[in-house]
C-alpha positions, 0 to 999 in steps of 0.5 A, a space after each residue: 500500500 502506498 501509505 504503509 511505502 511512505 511510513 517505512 520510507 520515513 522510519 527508515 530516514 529517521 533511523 538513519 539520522 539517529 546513526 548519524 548523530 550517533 555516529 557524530 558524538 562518538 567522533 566528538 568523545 573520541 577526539 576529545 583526549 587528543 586536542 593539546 592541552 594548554 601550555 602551563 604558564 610559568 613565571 621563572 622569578 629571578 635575578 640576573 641569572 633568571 634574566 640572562 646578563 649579558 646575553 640575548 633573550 633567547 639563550 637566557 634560562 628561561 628560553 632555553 628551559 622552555 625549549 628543553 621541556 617542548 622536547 621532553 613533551 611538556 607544554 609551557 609558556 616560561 615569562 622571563 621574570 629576572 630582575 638583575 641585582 634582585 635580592 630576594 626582599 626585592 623579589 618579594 617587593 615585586 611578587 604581586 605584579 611580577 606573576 600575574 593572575 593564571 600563572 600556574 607554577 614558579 620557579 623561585 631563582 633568588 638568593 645570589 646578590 644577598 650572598 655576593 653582599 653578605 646580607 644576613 641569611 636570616 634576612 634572605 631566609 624570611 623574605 624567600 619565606 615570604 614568597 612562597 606562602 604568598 604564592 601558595 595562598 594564591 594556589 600557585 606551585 613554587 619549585 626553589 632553585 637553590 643557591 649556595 654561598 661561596 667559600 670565603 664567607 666562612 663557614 657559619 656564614 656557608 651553613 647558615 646560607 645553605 641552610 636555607 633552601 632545603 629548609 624552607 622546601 622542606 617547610 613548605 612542601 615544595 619542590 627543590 632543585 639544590 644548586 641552580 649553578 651545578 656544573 656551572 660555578 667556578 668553571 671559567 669556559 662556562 662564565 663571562 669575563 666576571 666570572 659570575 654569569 654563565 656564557 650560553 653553554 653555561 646555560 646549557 649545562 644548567 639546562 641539561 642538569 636542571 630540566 629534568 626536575 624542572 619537569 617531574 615538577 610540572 607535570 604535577 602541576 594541576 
């Protein structure tokens, strides 16, 4: 009968669009996994050694980091927060503007100036104190790259300034990279003619020994 040709037509158009549909939201859940995630903002708050003295923007810590951990798999956008001649209170005078709202994680390279001025380490300690409860009452993860002081400030002045990082990591449950000039301190064809600021293979090897905490870090990070 013509009607009962017309119903099945219908119902056979109907099913058809179901599948269809169907078929569309399956594709949609299943390619949901595979769209990139977004790159994690991180702010690399420090001092000339964060800011690259002496070097062009791209061989700077920062930059070269953030090259390292794209080739590890890791997305992240690293801002260049160094300020040369920051100690850590002007780091801290500085937080709020310097790691702006959306900033994920970061990495707190100061310490450097107040041991070259032999500024108290309990002074240093409560001001690098200062930043990470700041930051973790924003929700912000912080990772301390540490500093250690140079010998011939004595030993009480060494011990009390060494102290400081793994202490406060260990306080504050952060993460902690010991010594951010590993393999780089002391070795004059890694430093500028001031003997202080690595060249950009300086910055390599920092990278390289660095990198690989840097980023056990962030993936943790939510």
């Amino acid at each position: 009968m013509p009607g009962s040709a017309t119903y099945g037509l219908a119902a056979a158009i109907r099913q058809a669009w179901r599948a269809l549909i169907a078929g569309l939201v399956l594709l949609a859940a299943l390619g949901a996994p595979l769209r990139a995630a977004e790159p994690l903002k991180v702010v690399a708050l420090g001092d000339s050694l964060t800011a690259g003295l002496g070097l062009p923007a791209s061989d700077a810590f920062p930059a070269k980091l953030q090259a390292a951990l794209a080739a590890r798999g890791l997305a992240a956008v690293i801002d260049n927060a160094g300020v040369s001649g920051d100690t850590a209170a002007s780091g801290l005078a500085r937080l709020d503007w310097s790691v702006p709202d959306g900033t994920k994680a970061v990495l707190v390279e100061l310490g450097a100036n107040d041991m070259l001025r032999g500024i108290d380490p309990a002074a240093t300690r409560a001001a690098l104190d200062a930043i990470v409860t700041r930051l973790q009452a924003r929700g912000i993860a912080v990772m301390l790259l540490g500093m250690r002081a140079a010998p011939n400030l004595g030993p009480d002045y060494q011990k009390a300034f060494d102290a400081i990082f793994p202490d406060l990591a260990a306080r504050h449950g952060v993460a902690l990279y010991p010594f951010f000039l590993d393999g780089v301190a002391g070795e004059r064809a890694l430093n500028q003619a001031d003997g202080m600021h690595p060249t950009a293979a300086g910055v390599d090897v920092i990278v390289a020994r660095s990198a690989p905490a840097v980023a056990t870090f962030l993936q943790g990070v939510k």
